[in-house]
C-alpha positions in Angstrom: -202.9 119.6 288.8 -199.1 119.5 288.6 -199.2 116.3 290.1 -201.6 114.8 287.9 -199.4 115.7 284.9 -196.1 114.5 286.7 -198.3 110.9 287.3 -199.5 111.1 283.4 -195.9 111.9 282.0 -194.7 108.8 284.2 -197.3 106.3 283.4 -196.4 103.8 280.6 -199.2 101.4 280.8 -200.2 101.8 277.4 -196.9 101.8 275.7 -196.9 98.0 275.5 -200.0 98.1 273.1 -198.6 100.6 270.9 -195.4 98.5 270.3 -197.5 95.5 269.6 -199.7 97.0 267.2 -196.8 98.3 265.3 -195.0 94.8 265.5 -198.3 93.4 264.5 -198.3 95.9 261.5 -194.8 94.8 260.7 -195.7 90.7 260.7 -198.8 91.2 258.5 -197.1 93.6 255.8 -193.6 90.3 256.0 -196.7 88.4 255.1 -198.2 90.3 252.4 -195.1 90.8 250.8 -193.9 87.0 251.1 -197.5 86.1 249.7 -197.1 87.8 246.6 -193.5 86.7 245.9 -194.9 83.0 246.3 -198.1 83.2 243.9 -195.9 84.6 241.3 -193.5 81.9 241.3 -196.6 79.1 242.2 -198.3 80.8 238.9 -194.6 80.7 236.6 -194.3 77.5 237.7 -197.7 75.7 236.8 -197.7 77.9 233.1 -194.2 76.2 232.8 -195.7 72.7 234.1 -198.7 73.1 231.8 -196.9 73.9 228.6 -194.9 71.0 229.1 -197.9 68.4 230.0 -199.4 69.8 226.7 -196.5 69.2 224.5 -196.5 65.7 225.4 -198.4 62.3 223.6 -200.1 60.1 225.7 -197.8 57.2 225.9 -194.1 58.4 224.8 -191.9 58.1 227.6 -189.4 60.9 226.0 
């Protein structure tokens, strides 16, 4: 038994996937939060564009 638990406590095989999934984790919420920050300005930006299409005649060049 003791040297079943000495073999468990030195075995690391499974620490590699835990550090991925947390680096995974990490990636996707980067991701999430750089998303949002980019529909919000692609959203500002086409209100802005759209205003301006709409406050223009067809055939002024002003």
């Amino acid at each position: 038994m003791i040297n079943f638990i000495k073999n468990f406590r030195n075995d690391e095989s499974g620490a590699v996937t835990v550090d991925w999934v947390v680096l995974t984790a990490a990636v996707v919420g980067l991701a999430v939060a750089a998303y949002s920050s980019i529909q919000s300005g692609a959203e500002d930006m086409t209100k802005a564009t759209s205003s301006f299409m709409g406050s223009k005649t067809p055939g002024s060049f002003e």
